[in-house]
VEXKEMAR-468186 format. One record per residue (C-alpha): x, y, z. Coordinates in steps of 0.1 Angstrom, whole numbers, plus 5000, padded with zeros to 4 digits. Layout:
% VEXKEMAR-468186
[[X, Y, Z]];
...
This chain:
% VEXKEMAR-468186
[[5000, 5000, 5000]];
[[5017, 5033, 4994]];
[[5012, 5068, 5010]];
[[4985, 5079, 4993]];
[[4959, 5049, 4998]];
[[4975, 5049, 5029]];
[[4959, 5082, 5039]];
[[4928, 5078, 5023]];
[[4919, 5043, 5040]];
[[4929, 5062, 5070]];
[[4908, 5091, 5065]];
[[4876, 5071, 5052]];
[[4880, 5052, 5083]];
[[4880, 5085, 5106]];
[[4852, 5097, 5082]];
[[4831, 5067, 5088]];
[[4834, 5068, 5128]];
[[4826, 5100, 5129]];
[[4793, 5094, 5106]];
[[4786, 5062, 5121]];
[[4790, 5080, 5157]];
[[4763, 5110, 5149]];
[[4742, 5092, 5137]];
[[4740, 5068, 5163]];
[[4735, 5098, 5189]];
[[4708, 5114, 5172]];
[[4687, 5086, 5168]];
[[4692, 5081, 5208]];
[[4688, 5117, 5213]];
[[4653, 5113, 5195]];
[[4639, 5079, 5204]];
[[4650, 5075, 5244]];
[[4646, 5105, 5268]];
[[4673, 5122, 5290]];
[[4675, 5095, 5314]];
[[4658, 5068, 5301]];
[[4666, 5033, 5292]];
[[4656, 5003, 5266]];
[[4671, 4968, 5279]];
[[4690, 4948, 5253]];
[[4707, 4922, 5270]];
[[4688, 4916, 5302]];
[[4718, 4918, 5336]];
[[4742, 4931, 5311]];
[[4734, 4956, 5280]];
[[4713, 4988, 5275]];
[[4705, 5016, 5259]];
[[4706, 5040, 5281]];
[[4702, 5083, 5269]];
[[4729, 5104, 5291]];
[[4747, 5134, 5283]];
[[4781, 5137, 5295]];
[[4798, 5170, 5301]];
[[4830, 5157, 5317]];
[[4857, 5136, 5295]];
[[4856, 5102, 5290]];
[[4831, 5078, 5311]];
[[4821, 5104, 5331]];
[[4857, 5118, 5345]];
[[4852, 5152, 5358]];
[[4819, 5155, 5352]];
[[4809, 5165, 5388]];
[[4831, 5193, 5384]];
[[4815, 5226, 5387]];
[[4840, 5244, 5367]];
[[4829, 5266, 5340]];
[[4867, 5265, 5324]];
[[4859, 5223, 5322]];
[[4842, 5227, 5287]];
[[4873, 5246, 5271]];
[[4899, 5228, 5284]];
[[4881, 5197, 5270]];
[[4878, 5211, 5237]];
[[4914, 5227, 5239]];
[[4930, 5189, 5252]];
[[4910, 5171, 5221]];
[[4921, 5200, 5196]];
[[4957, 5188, 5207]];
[[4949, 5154, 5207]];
[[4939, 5158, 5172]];
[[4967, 5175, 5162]];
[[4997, 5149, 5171]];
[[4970, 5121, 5158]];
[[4969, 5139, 5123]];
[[5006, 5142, 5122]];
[[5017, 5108, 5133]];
[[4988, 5093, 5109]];
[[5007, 5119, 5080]];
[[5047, 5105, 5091]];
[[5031, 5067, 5088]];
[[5052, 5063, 5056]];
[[5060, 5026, 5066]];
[[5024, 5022, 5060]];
[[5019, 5000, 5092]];
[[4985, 4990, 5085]];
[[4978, 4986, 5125]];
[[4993, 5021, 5135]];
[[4974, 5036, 5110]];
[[4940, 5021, 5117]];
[[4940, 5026, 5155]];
[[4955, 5063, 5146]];
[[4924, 5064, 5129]];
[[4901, 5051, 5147]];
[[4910, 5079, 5180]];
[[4906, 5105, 5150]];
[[4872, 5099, 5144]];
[[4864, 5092, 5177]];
[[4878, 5121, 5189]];
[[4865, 5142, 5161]];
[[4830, 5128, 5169]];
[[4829, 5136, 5210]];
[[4846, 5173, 5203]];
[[4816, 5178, 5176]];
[[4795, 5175, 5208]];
[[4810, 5195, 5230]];
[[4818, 5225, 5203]];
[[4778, 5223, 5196]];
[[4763, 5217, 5233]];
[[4793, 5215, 5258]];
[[4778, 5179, 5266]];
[[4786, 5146, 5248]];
[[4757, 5120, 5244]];
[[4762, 5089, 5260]];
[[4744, 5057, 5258]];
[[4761, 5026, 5257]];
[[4758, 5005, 5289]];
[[4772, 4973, 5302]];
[[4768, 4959, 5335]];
[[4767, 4928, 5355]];
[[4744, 4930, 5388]];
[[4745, 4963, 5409]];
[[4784, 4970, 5389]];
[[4784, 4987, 5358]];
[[4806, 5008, 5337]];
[[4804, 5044, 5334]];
[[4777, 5048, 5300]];
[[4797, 5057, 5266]];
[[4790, 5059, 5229]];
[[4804, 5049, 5197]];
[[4833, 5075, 5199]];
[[4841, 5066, 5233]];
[[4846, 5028, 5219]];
[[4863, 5039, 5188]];
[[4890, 5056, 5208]];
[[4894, 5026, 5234]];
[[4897, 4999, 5203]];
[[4921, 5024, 5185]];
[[4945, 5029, 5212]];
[[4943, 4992, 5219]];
[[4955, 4984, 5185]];
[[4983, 5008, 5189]];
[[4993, 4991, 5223]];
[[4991, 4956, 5204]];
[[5013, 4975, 5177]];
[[5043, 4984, 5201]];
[[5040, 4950, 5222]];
[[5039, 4926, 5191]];
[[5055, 4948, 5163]];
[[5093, 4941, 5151]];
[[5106, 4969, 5143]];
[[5126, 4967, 5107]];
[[5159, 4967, 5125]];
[[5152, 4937, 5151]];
[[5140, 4918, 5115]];
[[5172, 4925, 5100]];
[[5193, 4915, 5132]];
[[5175, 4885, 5130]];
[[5173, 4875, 5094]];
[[5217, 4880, 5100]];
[[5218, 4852, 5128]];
[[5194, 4828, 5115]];
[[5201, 4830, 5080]];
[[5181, 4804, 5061]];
C-alpha cells in the first residue's frame, strides 16, 4: 500500500466513525429521553440516553467548573493535532498504527463535535453485571478505546525493521 491509499483508507475510516458516531447519537437523542433506558441484554446491555459534560466515562463531570468545557475542547484539539501528524509521518504504511491512529481521530472528532455544539457529549452505551456497571459511553468513546488498543498491540507485538534485519543475519536460512 503506498502513501497515498494509505491516507485515504485512514481518513475514510476517521470519516466513517465520525458518521457512524452522529448518527448513532441522534437517533438516541430522539427515540429515548434524558435519562431513560431500553434493555438489550437483560443483567448486562442497555441503551441508556445520558449526556456527558465531563471527558471520557464520566471523569470530571461532577466538576462545577465553567473553564471544564474549554479545556476539554482545547486537550481534544491537541489530541487531534499529534493524531493527524503521526497518521501523515506513517510512511511505513503500518497497516495497525494507522487504523488505530484512525480510529482515536474519528472518535475524537466525533465527542469534540458534541461539545463545540452543546458543551455535553451523548452517551448511551451500557454494560453491566448486577449492581456494577461501567460508566455509559457511545460509539466515539469505543472507537477511541479499540484504536488505542491496537496501537498498544502495535508496540507489544510489532518488530521493528531493524530487530528483523538483526535476526534474518543470525538465522540465515
Amino acid at each position: 500500500m503506498n502513501k497515498t491509499s494509505a491516507r485515504t483508507l485512514y481518513l475514510l475510516i476517521a470519516i466513517v466513525v465520525v458518521v457512524l458516531d452522529r448518527w448513532t447519537k441522534h437517533v438516541v437523542a430522539k427515540r429515548i429521553s434524558l435519562y431513560s433506558h431500553i434493555q438489550v441484554i437483560p443483567g448486562f446491555f442497555r441503551l441508556t440516553h445520558t449526556e456527558n459534560t465531563g471527558a471520557a466515562f464520566s471523569l470530571f463531570a461532577d466538576s462545577p467548573a465553567h473553564w471544564k468545557t474549554g479545556l476539554l475542547i482545547a486537550f481534544s484539539m491537541i489530541a487531534l493535532a499529534v493524531v493527524s501528524v503521526l497518521l501523515w509521518k506513517n510512511d511505513r504504511a503500518h497497516v495497525v498504527t494507522g487504523i488505530g491512529l484512525s480510529l482515536i481521530m474519528g472518535g475524537a472528532l466525533g465527542n469534540l463535535w458534541d461539545r463545540v455544539a452543546s458543551g455535553r457529549v451523548v452517551d448511551f452505551l451500557l454494560l453491566y453485571v448486577k449492581r456494577y456497571q461501567w460508566p455509559v459511553f457511545n460509539l466515539a468513546d469505543s472507537a477511541i478505546v479499540v484504536g488505542a488498543g491496537l496501537l498498544v498491540l502495535e508496540i507489544l507485538f510489532h518488530k521493528s525493521s531493524g530487530q528483523e534485519e538483526t535476526a534474518a543475519k543470525l538465522n540465515p536460512r
